[in-house]
C-alpha positions in Angstrom: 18.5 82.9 82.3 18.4 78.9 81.9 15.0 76.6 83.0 16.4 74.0 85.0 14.4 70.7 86.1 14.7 68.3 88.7 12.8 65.8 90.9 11.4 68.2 93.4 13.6 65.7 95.8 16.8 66.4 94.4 16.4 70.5 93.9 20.0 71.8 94.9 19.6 73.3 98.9 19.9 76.2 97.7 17.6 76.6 94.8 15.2 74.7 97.3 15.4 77.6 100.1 14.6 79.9 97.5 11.8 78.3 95.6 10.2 77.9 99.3 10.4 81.5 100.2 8.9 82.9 97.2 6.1 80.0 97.3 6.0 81.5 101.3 5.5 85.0 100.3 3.0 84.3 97.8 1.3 82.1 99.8 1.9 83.1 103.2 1.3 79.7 105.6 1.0 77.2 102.8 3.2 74.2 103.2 6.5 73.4 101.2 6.2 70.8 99.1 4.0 68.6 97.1 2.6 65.1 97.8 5.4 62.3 96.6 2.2 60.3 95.3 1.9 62.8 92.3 5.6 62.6 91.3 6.7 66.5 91.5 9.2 67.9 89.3 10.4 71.5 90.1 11.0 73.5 86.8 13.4 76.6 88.0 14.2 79.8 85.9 17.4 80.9 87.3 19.6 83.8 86.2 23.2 83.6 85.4 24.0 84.4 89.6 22.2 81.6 90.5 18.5 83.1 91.9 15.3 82.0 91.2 13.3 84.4 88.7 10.4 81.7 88.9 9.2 78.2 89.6 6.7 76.0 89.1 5.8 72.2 89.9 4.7 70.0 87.6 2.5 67.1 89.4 1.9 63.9 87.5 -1.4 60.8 87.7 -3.4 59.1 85.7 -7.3 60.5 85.0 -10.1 57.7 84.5 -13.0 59.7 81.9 -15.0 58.7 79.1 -14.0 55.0 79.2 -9.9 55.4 79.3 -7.4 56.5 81.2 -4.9 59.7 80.6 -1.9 60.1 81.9 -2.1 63.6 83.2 0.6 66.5 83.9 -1.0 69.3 86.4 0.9 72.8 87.0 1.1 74.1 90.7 3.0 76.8 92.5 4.3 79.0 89.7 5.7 82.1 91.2 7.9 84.7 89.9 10.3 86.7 92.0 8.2 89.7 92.9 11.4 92.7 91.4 11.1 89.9 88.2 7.5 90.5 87.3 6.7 92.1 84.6 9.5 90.7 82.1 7.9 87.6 80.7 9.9 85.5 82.4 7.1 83.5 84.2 5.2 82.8 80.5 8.9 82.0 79.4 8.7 79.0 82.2 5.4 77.8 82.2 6.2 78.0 77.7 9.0 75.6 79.1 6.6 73.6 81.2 4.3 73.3 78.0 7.6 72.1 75.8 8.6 69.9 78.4 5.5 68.0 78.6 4.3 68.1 75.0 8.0 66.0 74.3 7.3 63.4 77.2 5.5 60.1 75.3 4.4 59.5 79.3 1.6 62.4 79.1 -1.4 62.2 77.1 -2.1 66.2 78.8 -1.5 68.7 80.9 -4.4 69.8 82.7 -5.3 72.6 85.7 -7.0 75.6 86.8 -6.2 79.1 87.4 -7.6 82.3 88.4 -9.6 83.6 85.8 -7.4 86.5 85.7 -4.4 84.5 84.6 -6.0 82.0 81.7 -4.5 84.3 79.2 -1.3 84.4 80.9 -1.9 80.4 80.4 -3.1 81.1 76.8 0.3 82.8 75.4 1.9 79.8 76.6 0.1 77.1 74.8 -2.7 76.3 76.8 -6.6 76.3 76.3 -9.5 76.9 78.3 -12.0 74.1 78.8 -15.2 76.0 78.7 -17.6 74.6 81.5 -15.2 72.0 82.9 -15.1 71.6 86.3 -12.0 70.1 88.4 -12.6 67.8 91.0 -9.9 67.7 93.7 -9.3 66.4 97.2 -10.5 63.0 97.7 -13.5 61.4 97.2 -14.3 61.6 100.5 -13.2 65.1 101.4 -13.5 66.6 97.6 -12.7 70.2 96.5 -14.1 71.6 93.2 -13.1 74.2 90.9 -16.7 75.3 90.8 -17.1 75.6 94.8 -18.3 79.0 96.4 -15.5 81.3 96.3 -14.3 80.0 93.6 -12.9 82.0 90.6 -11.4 79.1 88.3 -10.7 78.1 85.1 -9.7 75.1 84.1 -7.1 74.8 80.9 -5.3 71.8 79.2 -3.3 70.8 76.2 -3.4 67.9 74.6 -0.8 65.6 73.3 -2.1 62.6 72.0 -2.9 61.5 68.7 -6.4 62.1 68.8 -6.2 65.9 70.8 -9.9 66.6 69.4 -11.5 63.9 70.4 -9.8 64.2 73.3 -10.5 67.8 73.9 -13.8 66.9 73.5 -14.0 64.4 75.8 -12.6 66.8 78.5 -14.9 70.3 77.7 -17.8 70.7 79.8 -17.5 67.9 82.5 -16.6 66.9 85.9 -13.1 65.7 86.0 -12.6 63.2 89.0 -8.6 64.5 89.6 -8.1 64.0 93.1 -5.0 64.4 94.1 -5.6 63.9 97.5 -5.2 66.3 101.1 -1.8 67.6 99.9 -2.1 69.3 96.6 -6.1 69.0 96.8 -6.3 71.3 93.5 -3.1 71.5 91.3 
């Protein structure tokens, strides 16, 4: 097995096709894609006969809080083939996603929610919860929050400045104006 990345753009027709049917079977519906705005990068995990064990998108834009602005990875859309589950080969890609974005000087963090049934998944991968933080997604106009009715969420970060405390800190316990807009209203 081998991660592979690419510009969600330039994901080989192939790979493509399959990274939209197992996004369609988990999310039966949902639209293909992400919004070019947010810069999407596919991360594939892809055995040695070329089919996709799991993917994930990593969405990119800056975050305005406590008098700065981050520049913000999110994850969305990780899936593993359903007769791949099981093997740890989705917390091998989102570990991937983690390495990937700790080693790129252009994010100060990675940041997003989950079902709180998955943050440990999350956690054996490198990230942390952020107790009491709440995303805020959508637009400002039309938002959509982690905390909403119906909700189950977590949110979970890591941080990758020089100063991840205080920047921790800065994050835990607050609203976090993200939105992303219509398209990937909550990454």
């Amino acid at each position: 097995m081998r991660v592979l990345g690419f510009a969600e753009g330039e994901v080989p027709a192939g790979l493509a096709r399959q990274v939209a049917g197992l996004e369609d079977a988990a999310w039966p519906g949902s639209s293909p894609g992400h919004d070019p705005a947010l810069a999407p990068r596919a991360l594939l995990l892809v055995d040695g006969g070329g089919a996709v064990a799991a993917s994930l998108a990593l969405l990119f834009k800056t975050i305005p809080l406590a008098g700065r602005t981050y520049r913000a990875a999110g994850l969305s859309s990780v899936v593993t083939r359903p007769d791949a589950r099981g093997r740890g080969l989705g917390g091998r890609l989102v570990a991937a996603a983690h390495a990937e974005l700790a080693a790129d000087p252009a994010v100060d963090l990675a940041l997003f929610s989950c079902d709180r049934p998955l943050t440990s998944f999350y956690e054996a991968a490198g990230f942390a919860p952020l107790p009491g933080t709440v995303l805020v997604g959508g637009t400002p106009a039309e938002p959509l929050c982690t905390d909403g009715p119906g909700f189950e969420k977590d949110v979970l970060a890591a941080f990758f400045t020089d100063t991840p405390d205080r920047d921790r800190a800065a994050f835990t316990g607050v609203r976090v104006p993200l939105y992303p807009g219509l398209i990937d209203r909550l990454w």
